[in-house]
N, C-alpha and C positions, 0 to 999 in steps of 0.2 A: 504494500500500500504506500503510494508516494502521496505526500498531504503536501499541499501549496499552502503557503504562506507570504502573504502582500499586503506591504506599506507602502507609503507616498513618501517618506523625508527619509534622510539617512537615520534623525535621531529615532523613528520608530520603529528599525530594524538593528538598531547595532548593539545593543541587548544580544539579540538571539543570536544575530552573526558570530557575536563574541564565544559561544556557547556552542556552536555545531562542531561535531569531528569529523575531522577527516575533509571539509572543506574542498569542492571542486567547484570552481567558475568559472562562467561562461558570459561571454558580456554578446546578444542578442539584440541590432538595433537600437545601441544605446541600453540596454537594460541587464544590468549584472543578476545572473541567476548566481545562488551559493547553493550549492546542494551534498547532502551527509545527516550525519546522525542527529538527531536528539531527541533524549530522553526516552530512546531506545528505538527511535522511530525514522525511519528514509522522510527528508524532509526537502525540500527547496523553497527558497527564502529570497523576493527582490523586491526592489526596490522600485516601483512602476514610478515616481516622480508624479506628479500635482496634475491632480484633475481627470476630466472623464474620459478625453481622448489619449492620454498615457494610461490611467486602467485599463481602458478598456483594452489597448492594443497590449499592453504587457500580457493581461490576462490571458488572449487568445494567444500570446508566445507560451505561454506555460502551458497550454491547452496543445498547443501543438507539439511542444519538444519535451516535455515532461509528463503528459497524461494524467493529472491527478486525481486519487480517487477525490478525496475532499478539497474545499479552500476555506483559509481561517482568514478575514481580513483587520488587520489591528493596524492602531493608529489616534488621532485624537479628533476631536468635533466639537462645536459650539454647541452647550445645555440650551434649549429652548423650554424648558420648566421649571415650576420653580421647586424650592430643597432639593436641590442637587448641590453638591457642590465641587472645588475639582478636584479632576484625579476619580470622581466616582463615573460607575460603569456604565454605558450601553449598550446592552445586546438587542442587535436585529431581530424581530419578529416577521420583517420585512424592509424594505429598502424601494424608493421612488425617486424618480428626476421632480424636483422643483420647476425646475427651470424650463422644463417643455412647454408646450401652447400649441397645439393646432387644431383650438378651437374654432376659430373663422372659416373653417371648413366640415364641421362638424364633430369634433375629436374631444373628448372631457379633458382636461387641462390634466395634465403630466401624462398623456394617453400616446403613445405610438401607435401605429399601423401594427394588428398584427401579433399585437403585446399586450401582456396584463398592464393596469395601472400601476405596479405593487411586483416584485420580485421576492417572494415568501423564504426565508430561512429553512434547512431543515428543520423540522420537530424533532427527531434523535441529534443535533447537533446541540441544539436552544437546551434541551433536556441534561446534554454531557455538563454544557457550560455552566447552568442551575447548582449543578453538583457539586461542579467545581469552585464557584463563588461562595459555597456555604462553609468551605474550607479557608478561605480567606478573609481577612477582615478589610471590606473594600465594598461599599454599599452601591447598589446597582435596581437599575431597572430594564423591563423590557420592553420595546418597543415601537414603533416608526423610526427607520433615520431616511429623511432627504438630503438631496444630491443633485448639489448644480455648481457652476462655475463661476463662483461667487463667492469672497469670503463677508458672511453675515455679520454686521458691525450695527444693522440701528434697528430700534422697531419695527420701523415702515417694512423693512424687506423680511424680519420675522413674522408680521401679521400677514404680508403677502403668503409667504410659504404657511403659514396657518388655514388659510384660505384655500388653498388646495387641499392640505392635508390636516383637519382638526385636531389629530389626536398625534402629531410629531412630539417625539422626544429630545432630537439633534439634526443637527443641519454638518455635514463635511464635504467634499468635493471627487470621491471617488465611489463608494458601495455601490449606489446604485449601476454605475458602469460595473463594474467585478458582478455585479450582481444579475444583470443582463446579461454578460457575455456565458458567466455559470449556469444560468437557466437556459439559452443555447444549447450548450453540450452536454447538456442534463448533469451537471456536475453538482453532488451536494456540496453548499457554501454559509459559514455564517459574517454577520460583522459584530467588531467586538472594538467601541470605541471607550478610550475616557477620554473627560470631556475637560480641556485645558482652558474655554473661555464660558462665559454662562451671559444670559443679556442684561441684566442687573449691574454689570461689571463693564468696568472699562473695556473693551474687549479685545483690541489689536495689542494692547500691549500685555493685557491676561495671558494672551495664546504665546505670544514670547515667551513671557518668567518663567509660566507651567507647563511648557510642549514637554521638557523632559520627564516631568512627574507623571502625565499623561501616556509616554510611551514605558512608560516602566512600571505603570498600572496594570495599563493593556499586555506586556510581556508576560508578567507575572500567571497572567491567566494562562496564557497559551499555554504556556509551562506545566500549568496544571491541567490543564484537557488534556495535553498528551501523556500525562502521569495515568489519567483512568481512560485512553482508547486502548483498545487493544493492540501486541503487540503483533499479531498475526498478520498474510497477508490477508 
């Protein structure tokens, strides 16, 4: 079983990178694959870089050269509710574009051609990670994150993305693409954010101070889902 594993920055990958053995790279189109052990598990591990057109195309390079049975997506996202605070978790229940519209030709706003509204997480993935958070002391919730090409800095563009999606937990700039390209190839996939800015908060300069606490929230977990999957193929 080879499990994908994909961030956007370096700081939310160099945790695990630090951590793999046996290390073999492959740099794909700009995109460094790291692939080897951890935690007893064939893993690869890149870095797809900011936003929905490098998810999305990184994703289908893993899909192409690596085959994996699962994808774990970790990394950080703006809290859109409130008592959160940062460094706590969002697990995907599902995953959506903010940012789409083709409405004026009939289409419900974040609706493609073709496509669900909404890209659903596994249920046995959402279930591993439940497990695994009750092990940690790291307070979490589950449920919506959107996904556009945007970093969300004020009300207006929060009430927007509310407006499509009432019941959003976070807003980041790549799940939904990972998350498209995964339901494609029928790959099971989760997203597993913390959340380095919240809208209450200053927020460009929140997502600075706290991106590292944020990616080594979200490490800590992965670490623990692969502690309870199985080691078999």
């Amino acid at each position: 079983m080879m499990i994908g594993i994909i961030g956007a920055m370096a700081q939310e990958v160099s945790l695990l990178a630090s951590m793999i053995n046996n290390p073999q790279k492959q740099i794909i189109a700009g995109v460094e694959f790291i692939q080897g052990e951890l935690q007893g598990h064939q893993v690869v591990l890149l870095r797809s870089g900011v936003g929905k057109v490098q998810a999305a195309m990184a994703t289908t390079l893993l899909h192409e050269h690596y085959k994996p049975s699962l994808i774990i997506n970790i990394g950080s996202a703006g809290g859109l509710i409130s008592g959160m605070e940062i460094g706590d978790i969002i697990i995907s229940s599902e995953s959506g574009h903010h940012d789409v519209d083709l409405s004026p030709i009939g289409l419900e706003p974040a609706v493609l051609p073709d496509l669900p509204k909404t890209f659903p997480s596994d249920p046995k993935l959402i279930a591993l990670v439940e497990d695994a958070l009750t092990e940690l002391d790291i307070n979490s919730k589950i449920g919506l994150i959107a996904t556009g090409d945007a970093f969300i800095a004020d009300q207006k563009q929060v009430a927007q993305i509310k407006a499509i999606f009432p019941n959003v937990l976070a807003v980041e700039m790549e799940a939904a693409a990972i998350a498209q390209v995964a339901h494609l190839y029928q790959t099971p996939f989760i997203v597993m954010r913390a959340l380095s800015d919240l809208p209450d908060k200053e927020m460009p300069m929140s997502f600075v101070e706290y991106l590292d606490l944020a990616a080594k929230n979200s490490s800590q977990i992965v670490l623990k889902v692969l502690d309870k999957l199985p080691t078999e193929a």
